[in-house]
N, C-alpha and C positions, 0 to 999 in steps of 0.2 A: 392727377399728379400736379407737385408744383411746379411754377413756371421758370423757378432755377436752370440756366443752361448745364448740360453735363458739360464734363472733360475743361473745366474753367482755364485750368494753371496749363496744359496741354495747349489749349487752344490757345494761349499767351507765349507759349516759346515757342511753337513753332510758326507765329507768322513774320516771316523776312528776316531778311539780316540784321535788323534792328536788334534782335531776339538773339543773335549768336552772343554776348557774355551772360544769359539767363541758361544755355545749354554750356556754357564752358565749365559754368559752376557744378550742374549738373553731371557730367564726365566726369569727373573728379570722384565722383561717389559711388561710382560705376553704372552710369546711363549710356546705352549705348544706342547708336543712329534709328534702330525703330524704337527706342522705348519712349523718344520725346512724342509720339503718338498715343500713349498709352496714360487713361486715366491716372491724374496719383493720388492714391489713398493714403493718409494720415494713420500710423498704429499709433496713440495714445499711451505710454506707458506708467503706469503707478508703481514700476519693479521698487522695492526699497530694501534692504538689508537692516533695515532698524526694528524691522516688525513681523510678526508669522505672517499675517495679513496681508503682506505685501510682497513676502519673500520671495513666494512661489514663482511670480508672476513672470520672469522670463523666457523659462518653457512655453509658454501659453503664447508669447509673443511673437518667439520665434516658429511656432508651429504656424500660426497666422502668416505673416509673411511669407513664409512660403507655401501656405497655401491661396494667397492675393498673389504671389509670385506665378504660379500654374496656372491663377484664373484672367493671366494676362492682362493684370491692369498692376504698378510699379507704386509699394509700398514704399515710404519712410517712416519711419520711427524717430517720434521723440517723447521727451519724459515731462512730468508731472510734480510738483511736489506732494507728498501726504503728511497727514499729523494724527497720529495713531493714538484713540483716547485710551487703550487701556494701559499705554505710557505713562500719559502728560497726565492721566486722572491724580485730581486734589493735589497738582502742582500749578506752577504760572505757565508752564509749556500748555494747558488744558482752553487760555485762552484763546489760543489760536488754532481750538479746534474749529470750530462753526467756522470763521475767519480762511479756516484754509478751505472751505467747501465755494466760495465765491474768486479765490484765487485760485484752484482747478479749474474752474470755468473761464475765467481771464484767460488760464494761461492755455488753454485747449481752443479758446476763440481766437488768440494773439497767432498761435502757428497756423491753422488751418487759414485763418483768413488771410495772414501776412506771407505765408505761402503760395495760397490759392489753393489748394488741397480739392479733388472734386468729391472726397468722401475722409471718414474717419470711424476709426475702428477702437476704440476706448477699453481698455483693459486694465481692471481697477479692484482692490479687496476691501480698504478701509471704508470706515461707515461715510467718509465725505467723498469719497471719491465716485461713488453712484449718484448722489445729487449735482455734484458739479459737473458730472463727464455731461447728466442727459441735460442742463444749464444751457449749457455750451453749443451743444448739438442740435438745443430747442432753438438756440440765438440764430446760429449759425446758418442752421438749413439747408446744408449737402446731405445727401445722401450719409444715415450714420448708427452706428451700433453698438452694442454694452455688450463687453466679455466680461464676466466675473470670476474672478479668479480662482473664487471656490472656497466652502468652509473648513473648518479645523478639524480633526477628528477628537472623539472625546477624549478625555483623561481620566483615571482611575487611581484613586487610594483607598485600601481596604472595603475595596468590593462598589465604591462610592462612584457613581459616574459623576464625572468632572466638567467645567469650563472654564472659562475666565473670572466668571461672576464667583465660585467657589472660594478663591482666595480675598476677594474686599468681604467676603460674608464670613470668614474665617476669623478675620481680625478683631470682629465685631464679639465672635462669640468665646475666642481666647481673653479677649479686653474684660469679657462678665465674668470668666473663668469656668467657662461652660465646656472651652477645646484645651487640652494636653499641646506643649511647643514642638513634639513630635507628630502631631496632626495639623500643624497651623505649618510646620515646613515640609511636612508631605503632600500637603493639597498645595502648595504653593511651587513645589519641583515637581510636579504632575500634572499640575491642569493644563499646560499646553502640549502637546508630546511631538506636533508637526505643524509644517506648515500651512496658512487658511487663515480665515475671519470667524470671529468669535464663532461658537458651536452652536446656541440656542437659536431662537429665532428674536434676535436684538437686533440693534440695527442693523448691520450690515445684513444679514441674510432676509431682516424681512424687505429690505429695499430692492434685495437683488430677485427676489419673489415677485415681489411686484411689477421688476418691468417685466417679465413676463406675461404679466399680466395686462400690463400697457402695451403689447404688442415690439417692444424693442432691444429683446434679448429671447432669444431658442427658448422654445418648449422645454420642461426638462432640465434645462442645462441649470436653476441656481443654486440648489443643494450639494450639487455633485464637491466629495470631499477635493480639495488643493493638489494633495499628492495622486491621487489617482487617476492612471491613463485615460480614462473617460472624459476627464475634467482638458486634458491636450486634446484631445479628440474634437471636442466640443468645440473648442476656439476654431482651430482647422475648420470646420464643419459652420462657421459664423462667418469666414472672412469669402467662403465661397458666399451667401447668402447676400453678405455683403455688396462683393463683388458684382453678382444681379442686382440687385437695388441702385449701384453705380447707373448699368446700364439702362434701365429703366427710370431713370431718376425718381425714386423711390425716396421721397423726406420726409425728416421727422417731425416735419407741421401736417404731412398726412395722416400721420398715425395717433400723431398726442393731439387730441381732443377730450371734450370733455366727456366724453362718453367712455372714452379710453382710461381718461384719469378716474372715472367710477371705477371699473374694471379694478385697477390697481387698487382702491380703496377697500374694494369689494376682498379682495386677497390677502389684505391687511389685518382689517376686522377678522375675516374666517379661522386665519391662521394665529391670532393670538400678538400681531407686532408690535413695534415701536412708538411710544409717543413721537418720536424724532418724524416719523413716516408724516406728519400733519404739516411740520412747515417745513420738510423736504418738499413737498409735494404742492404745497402754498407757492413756492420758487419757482417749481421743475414749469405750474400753469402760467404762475407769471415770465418766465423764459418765452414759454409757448405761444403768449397772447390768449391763452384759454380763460373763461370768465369760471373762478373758481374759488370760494370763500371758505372760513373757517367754521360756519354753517352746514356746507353742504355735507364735512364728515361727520355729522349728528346724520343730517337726511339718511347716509348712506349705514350706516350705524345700525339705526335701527330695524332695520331690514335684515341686514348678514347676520347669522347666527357665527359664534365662534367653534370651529369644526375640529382644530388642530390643537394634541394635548400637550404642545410644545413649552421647553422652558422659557421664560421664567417659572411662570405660572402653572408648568407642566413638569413631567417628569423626565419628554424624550427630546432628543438634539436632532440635529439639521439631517445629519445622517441617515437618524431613522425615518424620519420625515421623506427622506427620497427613497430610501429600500421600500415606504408604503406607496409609493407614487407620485410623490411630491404634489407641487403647484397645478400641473396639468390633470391632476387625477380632482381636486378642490375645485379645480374651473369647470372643470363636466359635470362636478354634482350641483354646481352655484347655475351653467348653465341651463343645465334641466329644469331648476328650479325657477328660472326667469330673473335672476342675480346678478348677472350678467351682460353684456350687448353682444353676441354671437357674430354681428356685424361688422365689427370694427377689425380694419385692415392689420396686421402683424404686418414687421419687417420683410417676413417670406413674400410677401404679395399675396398670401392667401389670406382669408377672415380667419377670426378666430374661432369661428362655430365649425372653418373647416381644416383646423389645425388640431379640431378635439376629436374630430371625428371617429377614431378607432379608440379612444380612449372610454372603460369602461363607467358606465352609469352611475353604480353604487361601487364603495371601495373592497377591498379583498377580506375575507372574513376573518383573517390569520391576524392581524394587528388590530392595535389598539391606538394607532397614534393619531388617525385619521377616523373621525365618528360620523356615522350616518347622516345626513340631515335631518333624520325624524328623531334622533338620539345626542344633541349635539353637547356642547360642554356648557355653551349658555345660549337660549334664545338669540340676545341681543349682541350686536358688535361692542368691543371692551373700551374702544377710546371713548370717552365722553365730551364734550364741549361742555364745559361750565361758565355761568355768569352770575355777576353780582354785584353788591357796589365794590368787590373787593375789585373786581374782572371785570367793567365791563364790555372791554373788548372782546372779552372769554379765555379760558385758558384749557389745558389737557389734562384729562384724569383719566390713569389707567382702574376703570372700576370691579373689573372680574378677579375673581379668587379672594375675595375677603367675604368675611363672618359677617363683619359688620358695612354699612355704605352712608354712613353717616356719624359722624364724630360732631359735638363742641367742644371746646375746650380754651383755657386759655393761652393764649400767646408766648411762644420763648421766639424772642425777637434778637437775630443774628444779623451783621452786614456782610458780610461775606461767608463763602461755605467754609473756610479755614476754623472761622471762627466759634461756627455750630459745631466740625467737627469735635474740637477740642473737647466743648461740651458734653457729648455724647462718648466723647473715649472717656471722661472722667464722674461718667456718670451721674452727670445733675439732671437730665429728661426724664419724666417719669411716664406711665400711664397716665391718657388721658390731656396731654399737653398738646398742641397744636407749633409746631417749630414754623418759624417762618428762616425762610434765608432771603434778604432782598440784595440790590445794587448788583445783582452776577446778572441783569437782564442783557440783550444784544449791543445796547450804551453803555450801560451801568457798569458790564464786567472790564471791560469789555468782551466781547466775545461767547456771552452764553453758555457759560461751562457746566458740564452734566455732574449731577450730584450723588454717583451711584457709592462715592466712601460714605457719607454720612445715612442714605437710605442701606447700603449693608450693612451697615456696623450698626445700626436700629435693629435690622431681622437677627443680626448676628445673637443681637443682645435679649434678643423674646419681644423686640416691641411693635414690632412692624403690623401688627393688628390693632393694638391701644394708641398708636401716637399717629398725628396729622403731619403731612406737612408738605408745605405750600414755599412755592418760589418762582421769581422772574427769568430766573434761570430753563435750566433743561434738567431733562433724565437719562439715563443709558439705556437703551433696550434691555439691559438685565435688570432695571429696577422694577418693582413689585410693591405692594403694600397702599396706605393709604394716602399717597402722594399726590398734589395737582402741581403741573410745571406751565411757562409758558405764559406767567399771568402779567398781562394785560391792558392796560399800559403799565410798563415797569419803575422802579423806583426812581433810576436816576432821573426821570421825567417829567418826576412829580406825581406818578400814578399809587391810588389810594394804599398800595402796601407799604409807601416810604412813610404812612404817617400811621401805622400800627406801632401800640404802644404795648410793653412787657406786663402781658396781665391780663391784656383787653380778649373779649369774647369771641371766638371766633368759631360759624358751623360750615362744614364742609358737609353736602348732602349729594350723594351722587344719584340715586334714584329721582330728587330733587330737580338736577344738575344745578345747584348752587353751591356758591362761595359767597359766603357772607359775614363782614367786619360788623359787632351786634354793639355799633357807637352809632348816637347819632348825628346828625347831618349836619344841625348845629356844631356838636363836639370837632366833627372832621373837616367843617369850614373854619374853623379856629385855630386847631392845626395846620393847616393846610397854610393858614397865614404864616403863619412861623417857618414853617418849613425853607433849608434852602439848598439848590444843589449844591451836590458833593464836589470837591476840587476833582479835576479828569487825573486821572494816575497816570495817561499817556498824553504826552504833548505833539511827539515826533515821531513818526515812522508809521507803520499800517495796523496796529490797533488804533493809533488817531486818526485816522484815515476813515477805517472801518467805524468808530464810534461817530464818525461826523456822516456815514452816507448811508448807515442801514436804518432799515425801515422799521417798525413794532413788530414783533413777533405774530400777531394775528394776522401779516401782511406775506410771514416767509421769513423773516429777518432778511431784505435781499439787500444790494447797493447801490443797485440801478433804478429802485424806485421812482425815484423823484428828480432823476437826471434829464 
């Protein structure tokens, strides 16, 4: 264990009278004469009314509290900001999604430590609220734990199972004249029916999968639908857990290693996740101090078969995913297989090879959502690492579920995603074009905004198999097709995709793993002269802030790199 003292903030008011205005203030909020004895744990709250994602989340909080209330150690509760992308998507609210995943972390490290907190119980839906909470908890190192607040249930029009990602894919294919405006406002008033985080396995669900996997969220527990008793249950049943790892000083630099962060990778790859999952997880090691590159998810790649027929790339949602047995049932067939580190401590205090232990071998013969390992959906793990003179930092390709895994073509060269959109809603993209979108990198946008209008309104449109397309930017967890994100040094930087020109050749080879600008070196040092940054679009307030202290994307995009 580490050598963090427990009971920090306890042990601070109650020594002498020094200490009686730290217990006045305390009283007030109703402590009473033995509670200043009593560990205090931090509930972390993401509750928001702005989003389904987030709605839920009060029930969960209060069931937790009272059950750190019964486990005798004296909860407070305070809140969180979120920024919900399937809001702010392909608006200016979008840049301050990634931006709000280092400000959950700030501001989760600002209470706990500015309180003294000797644990913290993190309870979160949106896609940045799981990377910043475990940020935070990596920094921090009390005793600490992920409740997720749980998925959406699906939505349905004309028999169609629905989610979020239904309506940006809608627009795309009303725009070609492919959807009736009575299909394009049926799947748009049905894709969400309650509250939770997106349905498929996009980001939010496959990050909450993961920690699972990483040992710092319950077995079990990340599928479970928002509205469902199971899902209160679960939290209850986290903050006792908790509650023990208090008393055992049980930290989350125990648990997050690198062998732990495999695991999580490991669960990533199997179940079909998120590009976003790469430099969440670039962060969550550099929080940790773990030695962990944007390498290593190729290593780990190539090994994990993808097991899970989940959406995007599949047919079934989170839900079904947990009626098959979810993540625990994936970690016994990955463990069997030696995919795994059976070693590595969970939250409970128990390993995870004995946290599987009654969990069966092979999966149940009645579904199809979860495929054998000798039957899987592809040999290899889906995220690719690409390099090339375009990358060579490297960037993310999601490469499974396509016909084809290699494209040239020439360049439709966009500065911003605004601007591709328009293109592709008016139909100048054709087969065979290679789109680039640059300057939305973690400087450039600022803020890295995920490009899931213009890759829907591509499938929307029949192109998502014939067109490329490459950006410094991000992707949603629901994007799909022949996209690479993430690349590597970015433009505002000067990195080689600010000096592609409209025309120029371009091959994306995923079986390869290359990206490659087919100019030569000559040509892009001549460029390269000419080239100049762009004026910053923000002077004042915290995208300049953010554009002056985060890192390259091959790094995590974090803000404490170099501090």
């Amino acid at each position: 264990m580490t050598s963090t003292p427990p009971n920090r903030r306890s042990r601070l008011i109650t020594q002498g009278i020094a200490r009686s205005p730290n217990r006045a203030m305390l009283r007030a909020v109703g402590f009473a004469d033995g509670d200043f004895d009593k560990p205090i744990v931090g509930v972390a709250s993401g509750y928001s009314t702005m989003n389904p994602c987030n709605a839920g989340i009060q029930p969960l909080v209060d069931r937790a509290v009272a059950a750190l209330e019964q486990a005798g150690v004296k909860p407070q509760v305070f809140g969180f900001p979120t920024v919900t992308d399937g809001v702010g998507m392909g608006t200016e609210g979008m840049k301050y999604s990634l931006v709000s995943r280092e400000v959950i972390a700030d501001s989760i490290e600002t209470a706990v430590n500015g309180q003294l907190m000797d644990g913290v119980l993190c309870v979160g839906g949106c896609d940045k609220n799981m990377p910043g909470s475990m940020m935070a908890m990596a920094r921090i190192n009390v005793p600490g734990m992920f409740v997720y607040a749980g998925t959406i249930k699906p939505g349905f029009w004309k028999g169609q199972k629905l989610t979020i990602v239904s309506p940006f894919e809608a627009v795309g294919a009303f725009t070609a004249g492919k959807m009736s405006r009575e299909d394009l406002e049926g799947i748009e008033k049905n894709a969400c029916p309650s509250v939770g985080a997106c349905g498929g396995q996009y980001t939010a669900n496959t990050m909450s999968s993961s920690f699972e996997a990483l040992g710092m969220s319950l077995l079990g527990s990340s599928q479970m639908a928002s509205p469902d008793p199971e899902k209160a249950d679960s939290a209850a049943l986290s903050a006792n857990v908790l509650a023990e790892a208090v008393k055992n000083n049980l930290c989350p630099r125990d648990i997050i290693t690198r062998r732990s962060i495999e695991n999580a990778i490991a669960i990533v790859m199997a179940t079909g996740g998120s590009t976003n999952a790469v430099l969440h997880y670039l962060a969550i090691a550099s929080a940790a101090g773990v030695r962990w590159t944007i390498d290593d998810f190729e290593r780990v790649r190539k090994k994990v078969p993808v097991l899970c027929a989940l959406k995007p790339s599949g047919p079934y949602v989170a839900t079904d995913f947990h009626a098959a047995g979810g993540v625990p049932q994936v970690l016994k067939m990955l463990l069997e297989a030696g995919l795994v580190h059976g070693e590595c401590v969970t939250i409970t205090g128990r390993t995870l090879a004995q946290e599987l232990k009654d969990i069966p071998s092979t999966p149940r013969a009645d579904q199809d959502v979860i495929r054998a390992l000798d039957k899987p959906l592809y040999r290899q793990g889906h995220l690719a690492i690409l390099k090339g003179n375009l990358a060579p930092e490297g960037c993310v390709a999601k490469i499974t579920g396509l016909k084809k895994t290699a494209i040239t073509g020439p360049a439709r060269v966009f500065d911003s995603e605004n601007a591709c959109m328009k293109a592709i809603l008016a139909k100048r993209i054709k087969p065979g074009d290679v789109v680039v979108i640059r300057y939305e990198g973690p400087k450039g946008g600022p803020g890295m905004q995920e490009m899931l209008a213009p890759t829907s309104a591509l499938i929307g449109q029949g192109l998502g198999e014939s067109v490329g397309l490459i950006t410094d930017g991000r992707f949603s967890g629901g994007t799909w097709g022949m996209v690479v994100g993430h690349v590597a040094p970015e433009a505002y930087v000067g990195g080689t995709i600010a000096l592609v020109r409209e025309g120029d050749s371009i091959t994306i080879d995923a079986k390869k793993r290359l990206i490659h600008l087919d100019v030569s070196a000559k040509e892009l040092a001549a460029r390269r002269k000419k080239w100049k940054p762009p004026q910053p679009s923000h002077s004042k307030g915290l995208l300049a802030k953010y554009r002056k202290l985060v890192s390259t994307a091959s790094e995590g995009a974090v803000t404490d790199a170099n501090v």
